[in-house]
BASEKOL-166361 format. One record per residue (C-alpha): x, y negated, z negated. Coordinates in steps of 0.05 Angstrom, whole numbers, padded with zeros to 5 digits, always signed. Each point is the difference from the previous one (the first is absolute). Example, Ala and Ser with C-alpha at 12.3 -4.5 7.8 and 13.67 -1.06 7.14 Angstrom:
BEGIN
+00246+00090-00156 +00027-00069+00013 
This chain:
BEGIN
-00022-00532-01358 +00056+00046+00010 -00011+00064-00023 +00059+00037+00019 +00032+00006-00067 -00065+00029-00020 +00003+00053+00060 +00074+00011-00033 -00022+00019-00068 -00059+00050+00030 +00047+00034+00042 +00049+00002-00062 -00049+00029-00043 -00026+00056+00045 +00079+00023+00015 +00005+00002-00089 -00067+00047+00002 +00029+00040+00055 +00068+00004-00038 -00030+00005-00071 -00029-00051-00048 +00070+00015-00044 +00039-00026+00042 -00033-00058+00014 +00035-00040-00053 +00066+00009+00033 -00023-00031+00070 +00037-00054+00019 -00039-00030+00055 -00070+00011-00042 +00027-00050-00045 +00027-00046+00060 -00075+00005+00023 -00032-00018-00064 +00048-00068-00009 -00023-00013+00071 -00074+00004-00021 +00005-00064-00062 -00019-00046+00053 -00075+00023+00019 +00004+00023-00080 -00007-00074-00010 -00054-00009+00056 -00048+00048-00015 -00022+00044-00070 -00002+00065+00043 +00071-00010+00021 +00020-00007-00073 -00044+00059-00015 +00046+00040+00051 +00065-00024-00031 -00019+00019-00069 -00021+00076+00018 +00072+00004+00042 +00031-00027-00069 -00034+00057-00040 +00022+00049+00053 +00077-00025-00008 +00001-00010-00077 +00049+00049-00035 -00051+00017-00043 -00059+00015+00039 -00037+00053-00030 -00038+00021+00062 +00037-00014+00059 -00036+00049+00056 -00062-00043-00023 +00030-00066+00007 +00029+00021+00061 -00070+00010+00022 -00035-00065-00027 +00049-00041+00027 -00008+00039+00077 -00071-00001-00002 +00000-00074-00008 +00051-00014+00059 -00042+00042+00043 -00066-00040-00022 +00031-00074-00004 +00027+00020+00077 -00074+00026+00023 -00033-00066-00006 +00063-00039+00029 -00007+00047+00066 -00018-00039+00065 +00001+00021+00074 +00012-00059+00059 +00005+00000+00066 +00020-00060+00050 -00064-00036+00037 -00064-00026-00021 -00063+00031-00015 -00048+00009+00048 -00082+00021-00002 -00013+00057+00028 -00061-00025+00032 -00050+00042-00031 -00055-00019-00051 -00003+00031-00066 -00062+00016-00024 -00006+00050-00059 +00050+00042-00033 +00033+00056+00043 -00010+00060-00064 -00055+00002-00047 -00003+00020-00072 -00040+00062+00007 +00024+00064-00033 +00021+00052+00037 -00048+00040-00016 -00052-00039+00034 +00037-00025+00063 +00032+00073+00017 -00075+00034+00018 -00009-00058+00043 +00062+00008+00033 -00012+00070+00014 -00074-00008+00024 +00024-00052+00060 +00061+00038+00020 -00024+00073-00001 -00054+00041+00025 -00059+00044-00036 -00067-00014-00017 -00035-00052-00049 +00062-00048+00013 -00046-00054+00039 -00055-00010-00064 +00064-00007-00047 +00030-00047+00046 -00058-00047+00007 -00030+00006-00074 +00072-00020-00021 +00004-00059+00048 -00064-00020-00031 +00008+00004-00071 +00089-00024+00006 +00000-00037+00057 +00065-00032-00041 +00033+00072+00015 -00001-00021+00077 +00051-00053-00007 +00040+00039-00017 +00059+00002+00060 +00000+00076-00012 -00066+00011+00013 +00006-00045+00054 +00052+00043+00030 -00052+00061-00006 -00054-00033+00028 +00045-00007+00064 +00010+00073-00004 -00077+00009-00008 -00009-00037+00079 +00018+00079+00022 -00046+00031-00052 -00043+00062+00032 -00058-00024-00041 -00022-00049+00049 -00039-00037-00051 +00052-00013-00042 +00049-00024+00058 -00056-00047+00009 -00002-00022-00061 +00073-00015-00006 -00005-00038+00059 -00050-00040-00026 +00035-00021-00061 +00074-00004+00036 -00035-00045+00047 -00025-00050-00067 +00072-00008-00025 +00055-00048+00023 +00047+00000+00052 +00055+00014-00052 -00015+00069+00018 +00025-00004+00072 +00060+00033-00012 -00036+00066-00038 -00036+00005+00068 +00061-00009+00051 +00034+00054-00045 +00003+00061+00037 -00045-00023+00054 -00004+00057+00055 -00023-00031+00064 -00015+00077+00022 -00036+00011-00065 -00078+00017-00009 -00061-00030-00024 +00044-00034-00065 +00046-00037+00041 -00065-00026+00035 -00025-00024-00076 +00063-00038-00009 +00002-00037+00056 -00080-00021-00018 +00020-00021-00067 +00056-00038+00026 -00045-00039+00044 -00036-00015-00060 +00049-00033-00040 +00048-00034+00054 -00035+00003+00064 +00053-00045+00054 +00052-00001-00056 +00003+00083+00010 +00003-00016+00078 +00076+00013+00010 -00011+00068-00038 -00047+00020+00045 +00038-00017+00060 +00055+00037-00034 -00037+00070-00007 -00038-00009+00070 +00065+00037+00045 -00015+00059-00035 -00063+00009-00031 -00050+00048+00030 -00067+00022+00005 -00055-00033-00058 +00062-00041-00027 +00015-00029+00058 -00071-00019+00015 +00001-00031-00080 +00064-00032+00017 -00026-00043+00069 -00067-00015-00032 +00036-00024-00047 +00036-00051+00042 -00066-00040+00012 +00019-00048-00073 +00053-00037+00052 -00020-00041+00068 +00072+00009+00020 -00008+00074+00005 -00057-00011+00060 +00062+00015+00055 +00020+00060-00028 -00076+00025-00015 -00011-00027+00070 +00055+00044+00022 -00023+00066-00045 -00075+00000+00028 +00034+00014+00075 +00045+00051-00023 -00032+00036-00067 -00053+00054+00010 -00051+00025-00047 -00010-00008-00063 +00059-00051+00007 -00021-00040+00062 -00069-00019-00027 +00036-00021-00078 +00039-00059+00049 -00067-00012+00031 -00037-00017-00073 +00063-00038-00024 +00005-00047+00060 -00070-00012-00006 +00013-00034-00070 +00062-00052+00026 -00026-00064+00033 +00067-00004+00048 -00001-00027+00071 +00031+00076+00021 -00055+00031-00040 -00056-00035+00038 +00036+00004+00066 -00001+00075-00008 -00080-00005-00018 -00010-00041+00054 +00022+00047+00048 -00027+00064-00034 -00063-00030-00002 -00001-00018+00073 +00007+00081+00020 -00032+00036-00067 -00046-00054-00034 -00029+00046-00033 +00069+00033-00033 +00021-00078-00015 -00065-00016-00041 +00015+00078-00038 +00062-00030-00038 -00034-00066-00008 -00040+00027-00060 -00007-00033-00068 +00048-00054+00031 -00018-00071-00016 +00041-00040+00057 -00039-00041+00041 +00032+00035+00069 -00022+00066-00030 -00078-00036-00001 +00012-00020+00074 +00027+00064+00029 -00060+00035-00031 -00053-00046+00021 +00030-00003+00072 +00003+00086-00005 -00072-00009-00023 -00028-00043+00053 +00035+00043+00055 -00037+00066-00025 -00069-00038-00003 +00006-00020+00069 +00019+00060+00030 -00044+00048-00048 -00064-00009+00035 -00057+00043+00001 +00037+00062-00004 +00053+00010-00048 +00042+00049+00003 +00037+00046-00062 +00066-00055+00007 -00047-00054+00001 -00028+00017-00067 +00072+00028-00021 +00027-00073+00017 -00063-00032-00037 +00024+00025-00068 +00066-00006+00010 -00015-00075+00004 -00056-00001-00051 +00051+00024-00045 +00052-00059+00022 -00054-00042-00012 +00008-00015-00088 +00054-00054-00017 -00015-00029+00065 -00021-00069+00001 +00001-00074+00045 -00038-00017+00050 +00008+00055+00055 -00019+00044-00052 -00074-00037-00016 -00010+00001+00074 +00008+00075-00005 -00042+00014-00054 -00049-00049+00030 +00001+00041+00067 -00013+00065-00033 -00054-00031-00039 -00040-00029+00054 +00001+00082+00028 -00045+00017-00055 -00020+00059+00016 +00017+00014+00069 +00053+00045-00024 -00038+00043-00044 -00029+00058+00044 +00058+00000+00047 +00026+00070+00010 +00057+00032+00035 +00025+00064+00022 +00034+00034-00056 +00040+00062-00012 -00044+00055+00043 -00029-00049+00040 -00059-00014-00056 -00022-00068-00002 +00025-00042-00065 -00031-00052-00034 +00054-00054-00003 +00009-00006-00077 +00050-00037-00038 +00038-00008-00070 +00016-00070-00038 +00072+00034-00021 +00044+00060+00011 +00000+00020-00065 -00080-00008-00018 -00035+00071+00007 -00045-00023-00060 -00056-00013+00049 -00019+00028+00083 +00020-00031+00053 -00055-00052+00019 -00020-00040+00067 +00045-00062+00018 -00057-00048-00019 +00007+00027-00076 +00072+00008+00001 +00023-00063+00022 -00027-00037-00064 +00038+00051-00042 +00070-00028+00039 -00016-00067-00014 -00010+00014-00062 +00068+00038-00012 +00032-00059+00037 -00036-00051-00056 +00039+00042-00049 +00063+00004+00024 +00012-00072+00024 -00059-00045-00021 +00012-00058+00039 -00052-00064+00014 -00014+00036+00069 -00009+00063-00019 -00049-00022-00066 -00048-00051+00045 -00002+00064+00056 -00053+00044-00037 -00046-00055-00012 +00003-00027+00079 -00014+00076+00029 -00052+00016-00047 -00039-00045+00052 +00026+00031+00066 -00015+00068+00027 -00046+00059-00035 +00049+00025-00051 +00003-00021-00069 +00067-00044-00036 -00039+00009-00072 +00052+00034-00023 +00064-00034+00021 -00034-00067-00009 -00014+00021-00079 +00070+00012-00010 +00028-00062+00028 -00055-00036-00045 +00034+00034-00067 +00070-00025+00030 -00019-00066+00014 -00057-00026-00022 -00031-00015-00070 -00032+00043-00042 -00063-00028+00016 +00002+00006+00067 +00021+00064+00004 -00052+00030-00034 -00055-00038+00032 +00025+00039+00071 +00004+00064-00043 -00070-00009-00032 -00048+00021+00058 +00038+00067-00014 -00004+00009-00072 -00068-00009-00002 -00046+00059-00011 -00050+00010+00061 -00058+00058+00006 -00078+00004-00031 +00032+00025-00067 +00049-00061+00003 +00058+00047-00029 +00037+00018+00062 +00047-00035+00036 -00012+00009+00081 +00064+00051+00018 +00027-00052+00048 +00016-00053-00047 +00026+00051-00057 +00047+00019+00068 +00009-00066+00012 +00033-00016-00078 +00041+00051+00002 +00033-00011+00056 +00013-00074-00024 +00022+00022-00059 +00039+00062+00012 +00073-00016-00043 -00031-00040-00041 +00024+00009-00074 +00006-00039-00065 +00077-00023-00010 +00013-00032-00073 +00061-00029+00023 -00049-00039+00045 -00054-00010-00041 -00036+00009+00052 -00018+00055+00054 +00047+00011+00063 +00002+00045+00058 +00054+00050-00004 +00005+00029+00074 +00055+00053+00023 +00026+00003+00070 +00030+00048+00021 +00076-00017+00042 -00011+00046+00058 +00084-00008+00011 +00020+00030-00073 -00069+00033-00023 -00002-00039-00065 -00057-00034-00026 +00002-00085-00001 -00047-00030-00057 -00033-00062+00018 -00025-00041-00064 -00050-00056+00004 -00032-00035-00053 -00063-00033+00003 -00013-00075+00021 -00041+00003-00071 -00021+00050-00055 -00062+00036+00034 -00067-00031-00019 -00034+00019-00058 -00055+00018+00032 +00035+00059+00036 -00002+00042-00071 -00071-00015-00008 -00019+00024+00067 +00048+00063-00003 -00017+00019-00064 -00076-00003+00023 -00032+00072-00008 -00024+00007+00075 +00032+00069+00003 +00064-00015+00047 +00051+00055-00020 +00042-00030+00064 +00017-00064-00032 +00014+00024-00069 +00071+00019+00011 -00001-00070+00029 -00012-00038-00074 +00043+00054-00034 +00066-00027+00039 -00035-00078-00023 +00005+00023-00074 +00035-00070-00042 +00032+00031-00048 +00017-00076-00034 -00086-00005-00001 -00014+00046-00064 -00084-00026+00020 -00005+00013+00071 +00041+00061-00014 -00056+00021-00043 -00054-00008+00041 +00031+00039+00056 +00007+00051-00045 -00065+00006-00015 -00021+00001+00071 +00055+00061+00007 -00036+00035-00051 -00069-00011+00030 +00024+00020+00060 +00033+00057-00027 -00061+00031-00029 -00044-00001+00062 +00051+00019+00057 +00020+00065+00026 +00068+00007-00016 +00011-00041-00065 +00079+00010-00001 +00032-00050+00041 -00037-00047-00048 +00047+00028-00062 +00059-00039+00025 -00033-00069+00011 -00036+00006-00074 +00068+00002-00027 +00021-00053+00039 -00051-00045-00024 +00009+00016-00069 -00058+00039-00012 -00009+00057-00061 -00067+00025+00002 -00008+00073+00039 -00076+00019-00025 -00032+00043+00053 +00064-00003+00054 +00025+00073-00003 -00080+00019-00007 -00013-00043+00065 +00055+00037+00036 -00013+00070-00026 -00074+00000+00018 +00018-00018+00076 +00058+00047+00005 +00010+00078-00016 +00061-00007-00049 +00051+00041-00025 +00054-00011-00058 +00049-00031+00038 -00049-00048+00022 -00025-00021-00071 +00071+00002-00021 +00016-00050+00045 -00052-00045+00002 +00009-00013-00075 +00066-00017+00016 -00021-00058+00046 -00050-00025-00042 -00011-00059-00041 -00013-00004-00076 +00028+00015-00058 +00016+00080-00024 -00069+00000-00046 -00037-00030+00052 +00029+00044+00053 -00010+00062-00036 -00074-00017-00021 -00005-00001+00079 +00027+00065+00008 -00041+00034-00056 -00068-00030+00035 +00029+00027+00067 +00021+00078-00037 -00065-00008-00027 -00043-00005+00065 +00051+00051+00038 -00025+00057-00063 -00077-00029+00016 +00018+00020+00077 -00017-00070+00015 +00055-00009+00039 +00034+00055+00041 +00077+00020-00017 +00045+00049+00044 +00066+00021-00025 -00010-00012-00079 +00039+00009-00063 -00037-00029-00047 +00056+00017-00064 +00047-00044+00041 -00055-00064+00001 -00005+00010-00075 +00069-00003-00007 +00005-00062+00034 -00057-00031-00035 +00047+00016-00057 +00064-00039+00030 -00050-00052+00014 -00018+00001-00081 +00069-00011-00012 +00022-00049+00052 +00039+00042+00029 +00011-00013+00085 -00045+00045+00036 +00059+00044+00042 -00018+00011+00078 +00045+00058+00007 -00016+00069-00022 -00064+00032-00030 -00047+00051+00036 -00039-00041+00054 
């Protein structure tokens, strides 16, 4: 459709409004545009609309002419809107990108402003708004804006909250690539270090020409980010090859851990000949990997200490042993059995060895299972070695690696209980696996109520990261190692071959007065099982009565579901001397309802004014006036009050 005569009679009109509506009716080419206009009159009713309100406006007896002037201009303008279109030459062509979401949200102002302000400025309380908001409108977090912020919060000084960012940058889409390689400093600090994380975690080798890019000039922690970070792509293993000759530092050992990870010929031929001079440095960066060359080097590293260790080991014998004791997990094949079957057969020859240590004192040779376990001493290779295995079961649970516990359980003095129990949950049925467990759940002794310490040792070991998962339906082990190269934590999840036994709750929930396994069962809590819930509860509250300290039990009654509270904050106040804080809290924690929770309280403020149980710092106007809140069901508050 041509629409030029309609441009025409616009332009026309505006020039009559900018000359006066009066003489309007004397314009010449306003009429010559309005004859030009019948046709579309005729094609559309708007058109003929338009004509009849430029009519009015040129009628010799228009009573209001400015306002016709004006009806007739408004229309042009509006008829002329919706005909507007914009081209270009060329076709249209994708961008590339997914779209997933909407780039704004809907949320007012009001709300998304604070949020805004929290991420991208400093002062205190900023991390609790951040993360209470994430939690209750995660929706806001879409939001491209807040995106944008988040990037900013990489740098914040708040180390928490940088960390947190991270963590939900590094959840998103790789959409938000170009956010992150926005003002990328390759000089910058500890931020431009989170970036290049998160962009590992949502493009890996597709980010590898970035990092390439930024590499000339980058420095210091960056730079270290930046060649780790070349470890997603085998064809980097030349230039990582090249950067472990020349780097230093910090730097030198980041191209160490990321050629470790690529499986190219130049990778291994640069292993090959490391390992010949420093075997020992070669099996270091061999940690946590899974490749069958890594299992090799180690196991050849290993057989070359054992040999030459002999009776006396020196403080870089033992230095070497847990370097390659730590190599060990992930490992698996057959060079690797023959190791473990070697150290085995030791038993424990190894045990009271002893070298000269710092001073020249004579050190017991004691080991760890992993760098980053200091939840338990350093025991003798006999008793550590078990504890490897058993990592290595965890990380990579291969056919070799399952059968293994079972076959050196018979060879040497030490014992394989432990890893053998946990390859029995991973691969055998539920049965079975608690017919090897059983000889350990049972209760032993004259008064048949105590399990012998060695077995309750023995369980849990085997079932250290063991924890109910609904999405499951069924326990699994959740087991975090920690990536010695960018000191972040890797979760390992395993479910079980079956649901546990039944028999496991009836033997846990036995009262044979083992407070070490009880945190055990409270991680095994089925939340879908409102019945078995219910009995562990009551074996919680049991429990909870007799023991010592009565409040770690608090948490795992709620868990189960459980309401009653008679005689807990008694049980606890008789074995402790208490103050208000203390009763404050505890009723906090507690289970119940507020009646039942404040008839608790009254029997406890009743006993305390009896002196049958002993109170420090007391204020006993601020328990009433809790008792009160409780009354009302009011939130008992755990800030302020005289304590």
């Amino acid at each position: 459709m041509d629409l030029t005569c309609l441009y025409e009679l616009r332009d026309r009109l505006r020039s009559g409004a900018i000359a006066g509506a009066a003489l309007a009716a004397d314009d010449f080419r306003l009429r010559r545009a309005l004859d030009a206009l019948e046709p579309l009159e005729k094609a559309a009713p708007v058109f003929a609309r338009l004509g009849q309100l430029t009519r009015n406006l040129l009628a010799p007896d228009c009573p209001d002419r400015a306002g016709a002037l004006l009806d007739a201009l408004t229309l042009a303008d509006a008829v002329l809107c919706t005909q507007g279109a914009v081209a270009v030459p060329g076709g249209v062509e994708s961008l590339g990108l997914p779209r997933r979401g909407s780039a704004l949200s809907n949320a007012p102002y009001s709300v998304l402003a604070p949020l805004l302000e929290a991420l991208t400025t400093s002062g205190g309380g900023r991390y609790s708004f951040v993360v209470d908001t994430h939690d209750q409108r995660p929706e806001l977090f879409r939001d491209w804006r807040v995106k944008d912020a988040l990037v900013q919060a990489l740098g914040a000084a708040y180390a928490e909250l940088a960390d947190r960012a991270e963590s939900w940058l590094s959840s998103e889409d790789e959409t938000l690539l170009p956010l992150l390689r926005s003002g990328f400093d390759p000089c910058g600090k500890k931020d431009m270090v989170r970036r290049v994380r998160v962009m590992e975690a949502l493009a890996g080798a597709e980010a590898n020409d970035f990092y390439l890019s930024q590499l000339p000039e980058a420095e210091k922690d960056v730079r270290a980010a930046l060649i780790y970070a070349l470890r997603h792509s085998e064809g980097n293993a030349d230039k990582l090859v090249e950067l472990c000759k020349t780097e230093k530092g910090a730097c030198k050992k980041a191209a160490h851990w990321a050629l470790a990870k690529l499986d190219a010929p130049a990778a291994w031929d640069y292993w090959s000949r490391l390992a010949t001079k420093k075997p020992d440095q070669a099996a270091e960066y061999m940690v946590l990997s899974a490749s069958s060359r890594a299992g090799v080097l180690v196991a050849e590293a290993l057989d070359r200490l054992l040999d030459g260790m002999g009776d006396a080991p020196t403080a870089e014998d033992a230095n070497r042993l847990q370097t390659l004791l730590f190599a060990l997990p992930g490992k698996a094949g057959p060079d690797i059995c023959a190791c473990y079957r070697r150290m085995a057969a030791l038993g424990t020859a190894l045990d009271w060895k002893s070298f000269p240590g710092a001073g020249g004192q004579e050190t017991a040779l004691r080991l760890r299972a992993a760098q980053d376990d200091f939840s338990r001493d350093a025991l003798p290779f006999s008793e550590v070695l078990p504890l490897v295995l058993r990592r290595s079961i965890l990380l990579r649970p291969t056919p070799d690696l399952l059968a293994l516990p079972g076959e050196l359980e018979r060879v040497g003095e030490a014992s394989y209980a432990v890893p053998a129990l946990t390859a029995a949950l991973l691969s055998r049925p539920a049965a079975e696996a608690y017919a090897l467990a059983e000889p350990f759940l049972k209760p032993a002794g004259l008064l048949k109520n105590k399990r012998p310490k060695s077995g309750v040792g023995v369980l849990r070991a085997a079932l250290d990261g063991l924890r109910w998962d609904e999405a499951h339906g069924t326990p699994v082990y959740r087991v975090t190692y920690t990536d010695p190269a960018a000191g972040r934590s890797i979760a390992s999840v395993l479910p079980l071959h079956e649901p546990l036994d039944g028999r496991w709750y009836d033997r846990l929930t036995a009262l044979n007065l083992d407070d070490a396994l009880d945190g055990v069962l409270a991680r095994l809590i089925p939340q879908a099982d409102a019945a078995l819930r219910a009995r562990i509860g009551a074996y919680f509250y049991q429990r909870a009565l007799h023991t010592d300290n009565n409040r770690r039990y608090l948490p795992w009654l709620r868990a189960c579901g459980w309401n009653k509270c008679q005689g807990l904050l008694e049980a606890y106040c008789k074995r402790h001397k208490v103050n208000t804080w203390d009763v404050r809290s505890y009723l906090s924690q507690m289970p119940g309802t507020e009646e039942e929770l404040a008839a608790e309280a009254e029997r406890v403020l009743a006993l305390i004014r009896e002196k049958r149980i002993a109170v420090g710092s007391w204020n006993p106007t601020t328990i009433q006036q809790w008792l009160t809140d409780l009354r009302n069901a009011a939130p008992i508050q755990l800030t302020g009050g005289n304590a």
